[in-house]
C-alpha positions as CSV (number, residue, x, y, z in Angstrom):
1,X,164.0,-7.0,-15.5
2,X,163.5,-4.9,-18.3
3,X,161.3,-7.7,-20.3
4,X,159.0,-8.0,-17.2
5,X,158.6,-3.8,-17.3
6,X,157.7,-4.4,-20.9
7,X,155.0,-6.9,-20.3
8,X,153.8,-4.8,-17.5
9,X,153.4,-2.0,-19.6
10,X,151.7,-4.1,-21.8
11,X,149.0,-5.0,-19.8
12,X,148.3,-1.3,-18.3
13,X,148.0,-0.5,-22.1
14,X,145.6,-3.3,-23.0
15,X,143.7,-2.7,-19.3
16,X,143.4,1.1,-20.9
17,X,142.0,0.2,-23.9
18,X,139.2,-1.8,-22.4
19,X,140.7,-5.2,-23.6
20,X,141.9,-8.1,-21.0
21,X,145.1,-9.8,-21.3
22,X,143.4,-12.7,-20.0
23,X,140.8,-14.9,-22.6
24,X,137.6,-13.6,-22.6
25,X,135.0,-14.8,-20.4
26,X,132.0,-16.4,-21.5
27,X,129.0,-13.9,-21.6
28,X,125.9,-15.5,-20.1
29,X,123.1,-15.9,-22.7
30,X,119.8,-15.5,-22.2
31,X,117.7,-18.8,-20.6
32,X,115.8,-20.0,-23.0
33,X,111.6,-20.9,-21.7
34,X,109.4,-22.9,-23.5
35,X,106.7,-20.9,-25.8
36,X,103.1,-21.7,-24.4
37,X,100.8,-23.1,-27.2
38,X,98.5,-21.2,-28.3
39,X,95.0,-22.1,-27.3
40,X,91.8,-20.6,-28.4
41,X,90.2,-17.5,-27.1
42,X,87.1,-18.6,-24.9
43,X,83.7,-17.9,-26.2
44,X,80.6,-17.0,-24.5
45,X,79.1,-20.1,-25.0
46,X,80.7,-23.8,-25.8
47,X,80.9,-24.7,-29.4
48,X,78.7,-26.3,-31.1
49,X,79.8,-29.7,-32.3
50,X,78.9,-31.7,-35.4
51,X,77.9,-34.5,-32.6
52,X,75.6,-32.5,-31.2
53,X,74.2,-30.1,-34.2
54,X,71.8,-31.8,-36.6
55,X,69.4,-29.6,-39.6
56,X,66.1,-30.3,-40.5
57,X,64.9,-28.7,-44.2
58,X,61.4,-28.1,-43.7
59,X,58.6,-28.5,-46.7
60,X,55.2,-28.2,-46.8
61,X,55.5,-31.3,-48.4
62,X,56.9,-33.6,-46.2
63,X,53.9,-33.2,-43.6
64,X,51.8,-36.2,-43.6
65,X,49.9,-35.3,-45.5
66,X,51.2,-33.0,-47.3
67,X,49.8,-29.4,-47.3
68,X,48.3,-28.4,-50.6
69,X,46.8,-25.2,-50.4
70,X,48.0,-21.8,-50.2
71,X,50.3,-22.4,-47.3
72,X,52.2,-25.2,-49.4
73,X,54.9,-22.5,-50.4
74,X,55.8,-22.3,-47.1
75,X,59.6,-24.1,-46.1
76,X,62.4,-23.2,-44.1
77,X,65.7,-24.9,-42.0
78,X,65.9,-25.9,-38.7
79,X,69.1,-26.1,-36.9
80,X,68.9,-27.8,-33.5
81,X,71.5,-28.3,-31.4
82,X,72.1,-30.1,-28.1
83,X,74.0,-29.4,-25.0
84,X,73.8,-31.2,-22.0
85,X,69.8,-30.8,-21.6
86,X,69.1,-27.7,-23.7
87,X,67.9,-27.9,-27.3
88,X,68.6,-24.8,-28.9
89,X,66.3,-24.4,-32.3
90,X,67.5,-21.7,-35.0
91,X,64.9,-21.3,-37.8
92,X,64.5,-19.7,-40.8
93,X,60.8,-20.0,-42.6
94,X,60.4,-18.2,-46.1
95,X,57.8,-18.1,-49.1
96,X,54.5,-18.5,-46.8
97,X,51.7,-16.2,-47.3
98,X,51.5,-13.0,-45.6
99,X,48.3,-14.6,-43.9
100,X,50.2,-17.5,-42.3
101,X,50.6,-17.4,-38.2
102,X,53.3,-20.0,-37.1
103,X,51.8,-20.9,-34.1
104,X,54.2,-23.7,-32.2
105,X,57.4,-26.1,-33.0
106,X,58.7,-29.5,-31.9
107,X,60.8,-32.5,-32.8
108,X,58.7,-35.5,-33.1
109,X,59.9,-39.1,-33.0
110,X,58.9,-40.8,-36.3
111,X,59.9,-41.7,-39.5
112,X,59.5,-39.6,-42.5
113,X,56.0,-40.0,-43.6
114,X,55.3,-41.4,-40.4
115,X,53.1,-39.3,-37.3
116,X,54.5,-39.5,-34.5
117,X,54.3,-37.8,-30.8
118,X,55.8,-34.8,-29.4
119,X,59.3,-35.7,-27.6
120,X,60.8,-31.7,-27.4
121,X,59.2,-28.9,-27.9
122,X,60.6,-25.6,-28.9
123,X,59.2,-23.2,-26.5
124,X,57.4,-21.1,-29.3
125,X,54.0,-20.3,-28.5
126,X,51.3,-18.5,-30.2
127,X,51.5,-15.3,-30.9
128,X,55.9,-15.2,-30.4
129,X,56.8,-14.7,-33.7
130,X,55.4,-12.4,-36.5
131,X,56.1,-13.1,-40.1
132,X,56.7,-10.5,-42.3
133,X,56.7,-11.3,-46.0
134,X,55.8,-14.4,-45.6
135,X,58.9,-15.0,-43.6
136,X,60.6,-15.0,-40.5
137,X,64.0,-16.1,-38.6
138,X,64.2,-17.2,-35.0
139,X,65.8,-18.9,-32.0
140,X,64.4,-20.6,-28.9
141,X,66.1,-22.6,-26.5
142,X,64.3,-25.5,-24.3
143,X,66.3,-25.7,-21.2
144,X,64.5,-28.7,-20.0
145,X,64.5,-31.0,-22.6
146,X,64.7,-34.9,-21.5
147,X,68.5,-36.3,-22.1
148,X,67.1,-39.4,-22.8
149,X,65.2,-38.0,-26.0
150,X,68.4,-36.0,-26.5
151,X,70.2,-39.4,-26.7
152,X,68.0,-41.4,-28.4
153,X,68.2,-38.0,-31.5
154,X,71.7,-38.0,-31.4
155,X,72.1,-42.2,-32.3
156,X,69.3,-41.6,-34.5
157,X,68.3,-38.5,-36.1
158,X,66.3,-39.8,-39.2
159,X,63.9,-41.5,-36.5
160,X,62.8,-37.8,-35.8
161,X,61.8,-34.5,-37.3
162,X,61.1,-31.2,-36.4
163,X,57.8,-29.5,-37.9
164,X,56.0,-26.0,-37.2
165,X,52.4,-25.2,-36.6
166,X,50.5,-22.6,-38.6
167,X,46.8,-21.6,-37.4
168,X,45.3,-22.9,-40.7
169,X,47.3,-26.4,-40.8
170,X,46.9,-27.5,-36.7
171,X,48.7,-30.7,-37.4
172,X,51.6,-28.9,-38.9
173,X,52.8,-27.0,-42.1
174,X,56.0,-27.6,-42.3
175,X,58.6,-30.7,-41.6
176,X,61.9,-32.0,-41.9
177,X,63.8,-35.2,-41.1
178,X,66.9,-34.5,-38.5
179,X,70.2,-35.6,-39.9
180,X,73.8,-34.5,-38.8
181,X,74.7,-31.1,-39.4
């Protein structure tokens, strides 16, 4: 009897003392959930993609033919790119004279050296832009543009080019091939 007292006492000491006479118990751990992956934050507008982005580099002399007066110094980039039926043109032109008026923009179907008809135009009309120092950076956006042209670009961009108007060269007075961006 006295060895059951002393295990009894035992156990109201260890109870005391915050232990357990029995084995511990398993503390539940924390489920673990799957991480999401990360995805990128949404823009305002859908990415450009290199399928759909193509450049021009515009020179006087690549017109056909080529300009060889004063407005000859003129060049520039064109950046075009296509979504769904929109053709969105960002431009740059530098080095032209302070006299030159840029008057209108397109991409033409042809070869280089090789004139060829207007297939989507860039919305800039007279008077839109004013170049100062000779220069002058812009964007336009043709929301209607046919997405059969905008196919046809896409499987073939050297088969068009994009050129810009100047009052003193009609015809155009500056032009570059497309090719992929």
């Amino acid at each position: 009897m006295r060895l059951f007292a002393g295990i009894a006492a035992a156990a109201v000491v260890i109870a005391a003392c915050g232990g357990t006479a029995a084995a511990p118990s398993p503390s539940p751990s924390p489920t673990r959930t799957a991480s999401p992956t990360p995805s990128p934050s949404p823009s305002p507008s859908p990415s450009p993609t290199p399928a759909n982005t193509f450049k021009a580099e515009l020179k006087a002399s690549n017109e056909n033919p080529p300009i060889t007066d004063a407005e000859a110094t003129c060049s520039g980039t064109a950046t075009v790119t296509f979504t769904g039926t929109s053709a969105k043109f960002d431009v740059s032109i530098t080095g032209c004279p302070a006299t030159t008026v840029i008057n209108i923009g397109h991409i033409h179907e042809g070869a280089a050296g090789v004139n060829g008809p207007v297939k989507i135009d860039s919305t800039l009309k007279a008077g839109d832009i004013a170049l100062t120092g000779g220069a002058v950076t812009f964007s336009r956006t043709n929301s209607n543009a046919d997405p059969a042209v905008i196919t046809a670009v896409i499987a073939n961009p050297a088969g068009w080019y994009v050129n810009f108007h100047s009052t003193l060269h009609a015809g155009g007075v500056i032009r570059g091939q497309l090719t992929k961006a």
